[in-house]
C-alpha positions as a printed Julia matrix, in Angstrom:
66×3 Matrix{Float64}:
  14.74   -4.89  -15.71
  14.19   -4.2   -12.38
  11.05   -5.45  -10.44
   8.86   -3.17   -7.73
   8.16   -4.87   -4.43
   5.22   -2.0    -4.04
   1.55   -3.25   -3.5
   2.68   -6.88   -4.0
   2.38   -9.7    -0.54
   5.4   -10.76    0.56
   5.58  -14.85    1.66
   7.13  -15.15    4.7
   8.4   -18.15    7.08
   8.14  -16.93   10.68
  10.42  -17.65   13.43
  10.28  -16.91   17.39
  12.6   -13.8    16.73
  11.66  -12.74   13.45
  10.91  -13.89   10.21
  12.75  -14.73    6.67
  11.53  -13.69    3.33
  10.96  -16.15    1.08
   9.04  -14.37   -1.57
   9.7   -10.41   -1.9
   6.53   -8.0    -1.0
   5.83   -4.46    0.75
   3.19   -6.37    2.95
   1.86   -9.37    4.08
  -2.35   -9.54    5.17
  -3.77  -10.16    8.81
  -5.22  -13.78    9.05
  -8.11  -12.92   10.95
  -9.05   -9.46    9.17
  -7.5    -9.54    6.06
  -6.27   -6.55    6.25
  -2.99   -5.28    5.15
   0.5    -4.94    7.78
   3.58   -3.55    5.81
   6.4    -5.4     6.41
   8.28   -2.78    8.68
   5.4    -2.59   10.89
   4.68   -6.39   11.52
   5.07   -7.21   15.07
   2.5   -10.02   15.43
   2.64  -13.21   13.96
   1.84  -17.16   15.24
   5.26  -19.45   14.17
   2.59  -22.33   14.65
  -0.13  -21.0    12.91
   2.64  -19.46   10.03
  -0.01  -16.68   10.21
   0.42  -12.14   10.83
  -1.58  -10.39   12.69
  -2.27   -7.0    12.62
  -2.69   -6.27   16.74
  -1.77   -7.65   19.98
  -5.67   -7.59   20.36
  -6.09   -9.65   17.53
  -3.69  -11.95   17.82
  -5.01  -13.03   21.41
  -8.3   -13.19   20.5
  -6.84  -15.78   17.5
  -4.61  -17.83   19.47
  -6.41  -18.47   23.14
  -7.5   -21.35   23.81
 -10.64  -22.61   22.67
């Protein structure tokens, strides 16, 4: 039987050139909005934090300094 990867979050492990799937998914969800960034269009993500984000916006506000 095959399984659908559609509307199901994908686990990922990220790394400072990309990331590795460790669980299949279609999507993985913003830390700081909780929204949803489909896998293909994920291009911000903290490899300390293990954490997506869904903009270059958001993910400064996230990660400067406190």
């Amino acid at each position: 039987m095959l399984m659908s990867n559609t509307d199901r979050p994908a686990r990922l492990h990220y790394m400072a050139n990309g990331f590795r799937v460790l669980s299949p998914g279609d999507h993985v969800v913003c830390a700081v909005t909780g929204a949803r960034i489909r896998l293909e269009d994920l291009r911000y993500w903290s490899v300390g934090e293990q954490a997506a984000y869904a903009s270059a916006a958001i993910a400064s506000e996230a990660l400067a300094p406190q």
